[in-house]
C-alpha positions in Angstrom: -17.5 10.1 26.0 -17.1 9.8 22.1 -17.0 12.6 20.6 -17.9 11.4 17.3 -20.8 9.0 17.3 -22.7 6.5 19.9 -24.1 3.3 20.2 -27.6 3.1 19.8 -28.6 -0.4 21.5 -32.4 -0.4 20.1 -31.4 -0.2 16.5 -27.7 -1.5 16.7 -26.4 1.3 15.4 -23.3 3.9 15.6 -24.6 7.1 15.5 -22.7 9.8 13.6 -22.9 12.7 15.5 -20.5 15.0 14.0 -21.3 17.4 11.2 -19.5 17.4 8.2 -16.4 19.6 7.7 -16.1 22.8 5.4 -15.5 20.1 2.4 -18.2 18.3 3.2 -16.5 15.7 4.8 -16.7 13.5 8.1 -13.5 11.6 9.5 -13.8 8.7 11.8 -10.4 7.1 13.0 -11.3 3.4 14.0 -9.1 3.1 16.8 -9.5 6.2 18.2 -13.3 7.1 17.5 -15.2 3.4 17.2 -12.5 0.9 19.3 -11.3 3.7 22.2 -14.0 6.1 22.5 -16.3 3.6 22.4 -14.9 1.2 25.3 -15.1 4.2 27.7 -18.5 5.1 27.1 -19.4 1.2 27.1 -17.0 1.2 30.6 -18.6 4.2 31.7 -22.4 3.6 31.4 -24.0 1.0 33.1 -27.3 0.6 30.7 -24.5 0.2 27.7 -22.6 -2.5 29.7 -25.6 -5.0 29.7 -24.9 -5.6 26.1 -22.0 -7.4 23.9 -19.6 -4.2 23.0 -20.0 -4.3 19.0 -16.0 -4.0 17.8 -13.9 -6.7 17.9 -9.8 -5.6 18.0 -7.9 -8.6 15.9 -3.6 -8.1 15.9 -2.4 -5.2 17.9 0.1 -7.7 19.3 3.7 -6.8 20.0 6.1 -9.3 18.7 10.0 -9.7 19.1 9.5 -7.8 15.1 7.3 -4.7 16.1 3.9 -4.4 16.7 1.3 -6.3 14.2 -1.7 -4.3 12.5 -5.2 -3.8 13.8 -7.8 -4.7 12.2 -11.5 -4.1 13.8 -14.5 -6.1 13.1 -18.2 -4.9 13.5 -20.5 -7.5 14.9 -23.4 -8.7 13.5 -26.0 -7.1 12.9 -24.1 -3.5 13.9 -24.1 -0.7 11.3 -23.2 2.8 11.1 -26.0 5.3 10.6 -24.5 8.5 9.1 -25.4 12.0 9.9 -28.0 13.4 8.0 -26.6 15.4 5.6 -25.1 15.3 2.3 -21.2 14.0 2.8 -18.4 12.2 2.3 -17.7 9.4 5.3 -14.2 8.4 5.5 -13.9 5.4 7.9 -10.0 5.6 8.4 -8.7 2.0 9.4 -9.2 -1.8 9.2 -13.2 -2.1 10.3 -15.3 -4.8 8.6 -18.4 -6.2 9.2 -18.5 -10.1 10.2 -20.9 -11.0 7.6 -19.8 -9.9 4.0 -23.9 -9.1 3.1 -23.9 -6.6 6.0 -23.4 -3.0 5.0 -20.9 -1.2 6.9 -22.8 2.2 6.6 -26.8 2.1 6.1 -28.4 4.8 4.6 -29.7 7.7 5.9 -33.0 8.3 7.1 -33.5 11.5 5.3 -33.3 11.5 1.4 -29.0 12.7 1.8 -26.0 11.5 -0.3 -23.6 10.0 1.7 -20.0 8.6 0.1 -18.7 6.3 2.4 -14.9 5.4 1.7 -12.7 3.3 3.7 -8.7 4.0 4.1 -7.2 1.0 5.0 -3.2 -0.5 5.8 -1.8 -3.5 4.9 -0.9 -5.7 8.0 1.7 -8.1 6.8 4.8 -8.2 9.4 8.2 -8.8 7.6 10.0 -10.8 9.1 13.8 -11.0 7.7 15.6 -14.4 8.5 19.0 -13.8 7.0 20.7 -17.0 6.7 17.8 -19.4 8.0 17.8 -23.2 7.1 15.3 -23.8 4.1 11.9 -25.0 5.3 11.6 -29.2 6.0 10.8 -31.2 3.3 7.3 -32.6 3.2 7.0 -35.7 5.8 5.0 -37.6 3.3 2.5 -37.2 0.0 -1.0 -38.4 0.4 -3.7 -39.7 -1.9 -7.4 -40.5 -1.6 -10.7 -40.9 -3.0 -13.3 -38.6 -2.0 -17.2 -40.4 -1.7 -18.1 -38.9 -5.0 -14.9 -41.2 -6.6 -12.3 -37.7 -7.2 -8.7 -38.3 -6.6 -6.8 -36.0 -4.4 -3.6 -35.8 -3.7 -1.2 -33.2 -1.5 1.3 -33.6 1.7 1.2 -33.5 4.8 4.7 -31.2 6.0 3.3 -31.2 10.4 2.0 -33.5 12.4 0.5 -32.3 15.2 
């Protein structure tokens, strides 16, 4: 079970469940508290399992490079609730919600100051080619009129 918070179904919320440390502070790894964590107690509980699990894991893929980032999406209309105290909430990792009006954290119940930060990683893969052939030339350059009588022009480089 999570340690850290759980998933309240009623009110599609995480709950934050642990108390702040002695600066105040409250650490929650996304893949180990919301993505891990989570899928066992949603795995483990029957009444949890009759809903949608709220995370959604993008990347993570291993590729003949390494391994791409992870970045974690929050589903609609899911929230964190904090714990209620006076804090500073660091979510560490890529977690977003799926709509950019929706808060990630939503205020406390009780009148409490809570900072919420986010750490995030970039997740762009190098990829070295060495002595690769320059990319195609374009296969051909296209121009049209859009109903409202703008021209537009660009290429087409694939054809699929």
């Amino acid at each position: 079970m999570g340690a850290k918070l759980y998933a309240d179904t009623t009110n599609k919320t995480l709950v934050v469940t642990l108390a702040p440390d002695v600066n105040g502070r409250i650490y929650v790894n996304t893949q180990i508290d919301v993505w891990s964590d989570l899928i066992e107690d949603w795995e483990s509980t029957l009444a949890l399992r009759r809903f949608t699990f709220p995370v959604i894991a993008i990347g993570g893929q291993t590729t003949s490079t390494g391994k791409l980032g992870t970045s974690y999406v929050l589903r609609e209309p899911w929230q964190f609730a904090p714990y209620e105290a006076d804090h500073e909430f660091v979510i560490d990792g890529n977690l977003a919600t799926e709509l950019e009006t929706t808060l990630l954290v939503r205020a406390t119940v009780g009148g409490y100051t809570v900072a919420a930060k986010e750490k995030v990683s970039t997740l762009v893969e190098v990829v070295e080619c060495g002595d690769a052939e320059p990319p195609a030339a374009p296969l051909m350059m296209v121009k049209y009129k859009d109903d409202l009588g703008t021209v537009h022009t660009g290429v087409v480089s694939d054809l699929t």
